[in-house]
C-alpha positions as CSV (number, residue, x, y, z in Angstrom):
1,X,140.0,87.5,110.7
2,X,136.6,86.2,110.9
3,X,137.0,85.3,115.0
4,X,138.1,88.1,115.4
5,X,136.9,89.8,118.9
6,X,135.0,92.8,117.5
7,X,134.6,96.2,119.7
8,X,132.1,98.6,119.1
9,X,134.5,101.8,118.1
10,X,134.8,99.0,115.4
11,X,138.2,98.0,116.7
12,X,139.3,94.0,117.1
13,X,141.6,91.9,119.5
14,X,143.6,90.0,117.3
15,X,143.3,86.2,116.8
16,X,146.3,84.3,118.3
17,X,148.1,85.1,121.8
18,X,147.9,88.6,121.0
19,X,149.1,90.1,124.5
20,X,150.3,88.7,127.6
21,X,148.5,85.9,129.5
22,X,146.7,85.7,126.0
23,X,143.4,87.7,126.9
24,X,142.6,90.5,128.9
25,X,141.2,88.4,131.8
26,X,145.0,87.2,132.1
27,X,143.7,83.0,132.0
28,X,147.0,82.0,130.1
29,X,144.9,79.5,128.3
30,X,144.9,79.1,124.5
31,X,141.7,80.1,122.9
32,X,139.8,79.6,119.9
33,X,142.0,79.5,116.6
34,X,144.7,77.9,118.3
35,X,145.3,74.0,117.9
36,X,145.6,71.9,121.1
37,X,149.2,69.9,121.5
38,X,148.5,65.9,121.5
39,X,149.8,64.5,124.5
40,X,153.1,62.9,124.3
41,X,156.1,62.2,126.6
42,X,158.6,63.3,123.0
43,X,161.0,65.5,123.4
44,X,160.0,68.5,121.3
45,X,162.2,70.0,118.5
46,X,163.5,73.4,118.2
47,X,162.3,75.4,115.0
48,X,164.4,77.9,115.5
49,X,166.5,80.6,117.9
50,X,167.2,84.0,117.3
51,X,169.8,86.1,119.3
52,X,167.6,89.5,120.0
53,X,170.2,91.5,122.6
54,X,171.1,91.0,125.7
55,X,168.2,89.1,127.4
56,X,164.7,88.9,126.8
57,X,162.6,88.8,129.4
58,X,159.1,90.2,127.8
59,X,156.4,87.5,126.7
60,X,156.1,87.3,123.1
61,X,152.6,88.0,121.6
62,X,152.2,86.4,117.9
63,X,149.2,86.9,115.6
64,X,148.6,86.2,112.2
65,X,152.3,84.7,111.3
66,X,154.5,87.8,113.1
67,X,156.0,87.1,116.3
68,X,156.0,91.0,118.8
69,X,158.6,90.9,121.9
70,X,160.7,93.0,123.6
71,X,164.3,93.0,124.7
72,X,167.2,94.8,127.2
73,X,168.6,96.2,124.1
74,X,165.9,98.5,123.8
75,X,164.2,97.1,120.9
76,X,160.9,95.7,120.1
77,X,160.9,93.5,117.6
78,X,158.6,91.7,115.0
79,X,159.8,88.4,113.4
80,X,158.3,85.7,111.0
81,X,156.9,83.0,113.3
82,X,157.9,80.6,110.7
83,X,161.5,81.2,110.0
84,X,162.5,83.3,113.0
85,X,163.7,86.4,110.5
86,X,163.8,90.0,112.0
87,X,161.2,91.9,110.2
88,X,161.5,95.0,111.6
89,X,163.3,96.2,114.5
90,X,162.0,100.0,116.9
91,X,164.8,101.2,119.2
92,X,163.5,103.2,122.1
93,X,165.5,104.8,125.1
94,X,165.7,102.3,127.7
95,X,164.9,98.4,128.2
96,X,162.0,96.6,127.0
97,X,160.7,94.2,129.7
98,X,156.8,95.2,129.3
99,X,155.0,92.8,127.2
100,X,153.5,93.8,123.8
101,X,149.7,93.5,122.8
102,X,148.2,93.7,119.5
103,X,144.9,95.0,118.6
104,X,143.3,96.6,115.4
105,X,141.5,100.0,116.5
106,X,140.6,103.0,114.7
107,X,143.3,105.3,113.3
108,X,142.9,108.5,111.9
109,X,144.9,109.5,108.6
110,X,145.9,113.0,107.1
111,X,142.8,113.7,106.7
112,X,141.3,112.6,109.5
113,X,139.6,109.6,108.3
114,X,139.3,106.8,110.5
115,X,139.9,103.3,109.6
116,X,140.9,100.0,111.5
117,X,144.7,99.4,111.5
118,X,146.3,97.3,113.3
119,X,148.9,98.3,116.0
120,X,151.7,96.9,118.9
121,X,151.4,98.8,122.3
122,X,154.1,98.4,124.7
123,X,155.9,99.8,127.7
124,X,159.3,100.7,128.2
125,X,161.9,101.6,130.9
126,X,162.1,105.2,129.3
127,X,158.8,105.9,131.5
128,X,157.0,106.0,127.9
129,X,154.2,104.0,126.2
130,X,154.6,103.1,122.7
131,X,152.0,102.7,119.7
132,X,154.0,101.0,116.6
133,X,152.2,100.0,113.4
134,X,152.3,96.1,113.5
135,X,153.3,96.0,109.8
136,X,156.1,98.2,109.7
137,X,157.3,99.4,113.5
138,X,156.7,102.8,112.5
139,X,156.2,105.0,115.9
140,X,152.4,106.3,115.7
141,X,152.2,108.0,119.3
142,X,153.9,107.7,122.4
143,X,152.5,108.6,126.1
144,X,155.0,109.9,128.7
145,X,154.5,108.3,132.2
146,X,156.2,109.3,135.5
147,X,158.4,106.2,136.1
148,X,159.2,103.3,134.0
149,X,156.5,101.0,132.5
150,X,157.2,96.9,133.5
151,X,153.5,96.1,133.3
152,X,152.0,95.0,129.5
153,X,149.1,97.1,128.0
154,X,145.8,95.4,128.0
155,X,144.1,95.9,125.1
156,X,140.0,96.0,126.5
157,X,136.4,98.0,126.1
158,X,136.1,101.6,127.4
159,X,132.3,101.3,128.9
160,X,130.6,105.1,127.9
161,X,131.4,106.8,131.3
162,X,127.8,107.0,133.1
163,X,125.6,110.4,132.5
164,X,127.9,111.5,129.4
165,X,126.2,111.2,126.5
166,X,129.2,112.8,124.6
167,X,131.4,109.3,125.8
168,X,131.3,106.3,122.9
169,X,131.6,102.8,124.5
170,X,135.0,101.9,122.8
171,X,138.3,100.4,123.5
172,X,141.2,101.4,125.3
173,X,145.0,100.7,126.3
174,X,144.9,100.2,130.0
175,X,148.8,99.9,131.8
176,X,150.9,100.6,134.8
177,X,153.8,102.3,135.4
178,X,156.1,102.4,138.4
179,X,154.9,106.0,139.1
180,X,152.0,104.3,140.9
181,X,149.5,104.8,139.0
182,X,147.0,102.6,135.8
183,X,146.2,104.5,133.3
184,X,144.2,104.0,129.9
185,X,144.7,105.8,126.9
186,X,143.0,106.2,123.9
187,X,144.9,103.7,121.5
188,X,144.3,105.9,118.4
189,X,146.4,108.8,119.8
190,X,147.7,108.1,123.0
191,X,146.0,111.0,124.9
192,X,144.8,110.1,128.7
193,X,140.9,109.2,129.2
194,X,141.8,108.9,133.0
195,X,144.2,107.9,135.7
196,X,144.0,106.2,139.1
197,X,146.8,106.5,141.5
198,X,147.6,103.7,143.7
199,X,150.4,105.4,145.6
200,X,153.1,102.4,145.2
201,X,154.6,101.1,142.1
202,X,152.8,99.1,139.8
203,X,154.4,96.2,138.2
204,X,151.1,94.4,137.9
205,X,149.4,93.8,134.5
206,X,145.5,94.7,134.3
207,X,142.9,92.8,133.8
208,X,139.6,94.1,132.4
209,X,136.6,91.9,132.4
210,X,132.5,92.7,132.2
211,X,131.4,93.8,135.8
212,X,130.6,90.6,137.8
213,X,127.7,91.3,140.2
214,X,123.6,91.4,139.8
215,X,123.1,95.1,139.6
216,X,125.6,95.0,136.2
217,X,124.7,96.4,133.2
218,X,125.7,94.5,130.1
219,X,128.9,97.5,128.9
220,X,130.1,97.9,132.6
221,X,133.7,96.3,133.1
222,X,136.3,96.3,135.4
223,X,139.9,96.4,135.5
224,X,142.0,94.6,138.9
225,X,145.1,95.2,139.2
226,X,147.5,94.8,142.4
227,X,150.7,97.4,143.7
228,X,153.8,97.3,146.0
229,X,151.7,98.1,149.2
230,X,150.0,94.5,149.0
231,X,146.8,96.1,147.7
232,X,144.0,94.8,145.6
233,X,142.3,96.9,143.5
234,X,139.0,96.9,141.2
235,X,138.2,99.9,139.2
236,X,135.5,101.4,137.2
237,X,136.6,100.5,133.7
238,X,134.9,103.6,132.6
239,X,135.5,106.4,135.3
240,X,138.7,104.6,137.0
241,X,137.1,104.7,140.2
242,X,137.4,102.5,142.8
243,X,135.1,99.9,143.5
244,X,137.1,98.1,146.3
245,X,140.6,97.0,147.3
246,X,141.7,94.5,149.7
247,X,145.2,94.2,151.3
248,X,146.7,90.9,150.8
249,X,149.7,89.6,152.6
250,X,152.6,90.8,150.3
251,X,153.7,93.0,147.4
252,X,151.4,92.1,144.3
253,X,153.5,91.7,141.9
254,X,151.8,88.9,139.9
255,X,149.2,89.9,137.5
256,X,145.7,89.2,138.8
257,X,143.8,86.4,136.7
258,X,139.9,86.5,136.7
259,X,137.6,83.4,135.5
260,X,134.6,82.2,137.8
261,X,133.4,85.4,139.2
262,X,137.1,85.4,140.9
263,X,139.8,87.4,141.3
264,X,143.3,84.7,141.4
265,X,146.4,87.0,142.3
266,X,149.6,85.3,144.4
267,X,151.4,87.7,146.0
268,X,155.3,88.1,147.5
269,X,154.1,86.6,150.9
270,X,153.9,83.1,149.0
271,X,150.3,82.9,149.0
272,X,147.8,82.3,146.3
273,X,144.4,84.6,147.2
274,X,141.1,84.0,145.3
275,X,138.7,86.8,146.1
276,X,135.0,87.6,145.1
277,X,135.6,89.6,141.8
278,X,132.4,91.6,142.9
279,X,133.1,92.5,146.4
280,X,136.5,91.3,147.5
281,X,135.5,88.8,149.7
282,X,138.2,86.7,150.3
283,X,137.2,82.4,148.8
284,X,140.0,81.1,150.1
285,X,144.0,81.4,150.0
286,X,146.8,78.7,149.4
287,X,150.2,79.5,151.0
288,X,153.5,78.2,149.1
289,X,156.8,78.4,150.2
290,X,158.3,81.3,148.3
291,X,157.4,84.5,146.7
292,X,155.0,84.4,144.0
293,X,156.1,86.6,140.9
294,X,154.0,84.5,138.4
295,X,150.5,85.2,137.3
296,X,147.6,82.2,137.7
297,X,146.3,80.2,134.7
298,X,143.0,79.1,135.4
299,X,140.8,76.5,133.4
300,X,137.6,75.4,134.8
301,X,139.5,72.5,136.5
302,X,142.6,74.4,137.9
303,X,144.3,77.3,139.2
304,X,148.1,76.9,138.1
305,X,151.0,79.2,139.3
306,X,154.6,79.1,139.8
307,X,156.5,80.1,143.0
308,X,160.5,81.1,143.7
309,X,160.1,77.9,145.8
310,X,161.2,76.2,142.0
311,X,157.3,74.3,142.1
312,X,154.3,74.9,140.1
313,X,150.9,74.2,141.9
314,X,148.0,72.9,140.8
315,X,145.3,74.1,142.9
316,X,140.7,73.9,142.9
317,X,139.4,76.7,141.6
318,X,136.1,76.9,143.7
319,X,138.2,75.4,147.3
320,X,141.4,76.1,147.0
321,X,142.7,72.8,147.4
322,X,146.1,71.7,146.2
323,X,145.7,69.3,143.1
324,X,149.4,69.0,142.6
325,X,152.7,70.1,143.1
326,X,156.1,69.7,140.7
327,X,158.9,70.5,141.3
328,X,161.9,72.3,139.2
329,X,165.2,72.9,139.4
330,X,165.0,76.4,140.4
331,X,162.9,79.7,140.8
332,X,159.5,80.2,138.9
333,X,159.3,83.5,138.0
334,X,157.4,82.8,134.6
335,X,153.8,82.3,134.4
336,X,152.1,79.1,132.7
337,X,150.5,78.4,129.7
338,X,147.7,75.7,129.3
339,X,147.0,74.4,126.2
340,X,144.3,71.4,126.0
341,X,145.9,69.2,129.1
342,X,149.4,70.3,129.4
343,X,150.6,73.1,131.0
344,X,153.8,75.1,129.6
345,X,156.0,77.3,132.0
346,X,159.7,77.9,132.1
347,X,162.0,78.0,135.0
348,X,165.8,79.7,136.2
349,X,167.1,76.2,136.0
350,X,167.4,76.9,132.2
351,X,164.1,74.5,131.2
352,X,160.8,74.9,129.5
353,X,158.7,72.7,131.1
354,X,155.5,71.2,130.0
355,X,153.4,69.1,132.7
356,X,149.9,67.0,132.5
357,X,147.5,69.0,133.6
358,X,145.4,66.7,135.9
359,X,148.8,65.0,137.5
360,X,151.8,67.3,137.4
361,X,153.6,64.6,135.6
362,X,156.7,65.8,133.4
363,X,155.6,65.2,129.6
364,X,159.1,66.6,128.8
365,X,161.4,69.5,129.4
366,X,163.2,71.6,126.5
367,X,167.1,73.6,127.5
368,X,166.8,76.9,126.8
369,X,170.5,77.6,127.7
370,X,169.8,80.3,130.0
371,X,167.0,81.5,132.7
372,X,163.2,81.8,131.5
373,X,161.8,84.7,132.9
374,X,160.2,85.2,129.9
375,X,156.3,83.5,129.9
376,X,155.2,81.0,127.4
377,X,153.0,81.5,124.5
378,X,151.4,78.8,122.9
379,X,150.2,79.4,119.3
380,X,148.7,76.3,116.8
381,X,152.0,73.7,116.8
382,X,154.6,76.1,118.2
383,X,155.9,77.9,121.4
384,X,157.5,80.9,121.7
385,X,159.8,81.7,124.8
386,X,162.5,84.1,125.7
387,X,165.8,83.1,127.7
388,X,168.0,85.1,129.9
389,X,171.0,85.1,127.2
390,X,169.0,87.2,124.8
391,X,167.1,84.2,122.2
392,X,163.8,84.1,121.5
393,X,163.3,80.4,120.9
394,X,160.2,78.7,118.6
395,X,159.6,75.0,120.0
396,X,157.9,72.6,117.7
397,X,155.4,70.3,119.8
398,X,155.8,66.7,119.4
399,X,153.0,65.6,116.7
């Protein structure tokens, strides 16, 4: 684990796509560690597909061999990325829809000993946060919300809150819950360092990134996320204060993705807004002509994002201009994946698509047999996706 992202609580983030969107700026782009797919026009080949309940609509997070996702059933699982074997299986209360991340953070033991060990976090329908150890699924804390939890954990530095000299910069679980409000919480225990209320329900996913303005300080982050009232908000990372919000044009249901000193977030008025992730200042907007459920991938040529119009755009990052469009066969409620040139994202018309990146051209499309809701995630030679009918499916990239 030597590239390994390394906190200073002496927690890690994972190597792999170890939560959804695959970092906790929410790019959807495959880092270091990960191996680029060639481009090629073959049809792709299925490893394998394994039947995990009723539907699977979380995003599956893989590091280090094991495969974490959710399901309706009420179970998160862990399976071998290799074989597709169940390793372990934790029932909770309610449905699973949240999408796990995995981090190694400090843990204390019987006697209070701390030592890195690595952990799943993940939200549940049962208005509860779970903790699981990552190697076995054992339950190490849960933390009750008001409402259920849709929104996956980010897994991101705690800044020392300013004028405490009792606060350790660290890192933390940062979610939200339908109750309205994001909260983080201390990932070795579960116990709430502070909340922010929004006052609408939160389906949006967080994304914490290092303060992006002059006057910053080099530990100063901030998390954006968006709620049902249409509003835009960037807090504190340490004190969840707010620094601004902006009201956008719809419900923000999307998860917003920041690269570029900017804020991407589409919303359900079918427009794609990038603001100024200092002030809020609106850069520009592109409209589309249906909701906008998916979260942005960005690369430093592109902002891609899927709409229930059944396309996926392609559009500047600095103008706003639209690169491309594609179309599919139905709704795009997933969110992409971009992996070296091609883009990955699955639609209701039963496909996984995967499209160039610079034309929108179809390299090939996989059947799933069912809806993708469930968002890509792209890992060395393989692709892992959930389906409507309850499979988790690995695809083998052409070589």
């Amino acid at each position: 684990m030597s590239d390994d992202t390394v906190y200073p609580d002496g927690g890690t983030q994972t190597r792999g796509w170890q939560s959804f969107r695959a970092d906790a700026a929410n790019t959807g782009v495959v880092r270091a560690g990960t191996t680029s797919a060639e481009e090629s026009s073959t049809t792709p080949t299925r490893r394998w597909a394994t039947i995990l309940g009723p539907r699977v609509q979380s995003s599956p997070a893989i590091v280090d061999g094991t495969v974490y996702v959710g399901s309706w059933d009420g179970c998160l699982y862990a399976l071998d990325a290799h074989s597709g074997d169940i390793r372990w299986e934790t029932e909770t209360d309610a449905v699973i829809r949240s999408s796990p991340a995995v981090a190694d953070s400090l843990v204390a033991n019987e006697s209070g000993a701390q030592s890195p060990q690595r952990t799943v976090y993940v939200g549940g329908y049962d208005d509860t946060v779970y903790a699981l150890d990552a190697a076995t699924g054992e339950c190490r804390w849960t933390a009750e919300t008001d409402d259920a939890v849709f929104a996956s954990p980010a897994i991101a530095p705690l800044p020392p809150a300013s004028g405490d000299s009792e606060t350790q910069a660290g890192v933390a679980v940062y979610i939200g819950s339908w109750d309205g409000t994001i909260t983080t919480l201390d990932p070795a225990t579960g116990e709430t360092i502070w909340s922010f209320d929004t006052g609408k329900t939160v389906f949006s996913s967080p994304a914490v990134v290092p303060r992006a303005d002059a006057a910053a300080t080099a530990d100063e982050y901030t998390a954006f996320v968006g709620d049902d009232d249409g509003m835009l908000y960037a807090l504190d990372a340490a004190l969840g204060e707010s620094r601004w919000h902006r009201e956008l044009d719809g419900q923000v249901r999307a998860s917003p993705a920041v690269a570029h000193e900017t804020v991407y977030v589409g919303t359900h008025g079918g427009t794609l807004h990038a603001l100024e992730a200092a002030s809020g200042e609106p850069r520009w907007r592109a409209d589309t002509d249906g909701r906008i459920w998916s979260s942005a991938a960005v690369t430093d040529d592109a902002v891609y994002v899927g709409s229930y119009d059944n396309n996926v755009y392609a559009f500047n990052p600095e103008s706003g201009e639209r690169l491309w469009t594609a179309e599919t066969g139905a709704e795009v409620f997933a969110s992409p994946a971009v992996d070296g040139d091609t883009v990955y994202v699955g639609s209701w018309d039963t496909h996984l698509y995967a499209f160039d990146a610079h034309t929108g051209d179809v390299r090939w499309r996989y059947e799933c047999g069912d809806g993708v809701y469930s968002s890509p995630a792209v890992t060395d030679d393989t692709i892992y996706v959930g389906c409507r009918d309850g499979t988790l499916h690995a695809i083998g990239l052409p070589p």
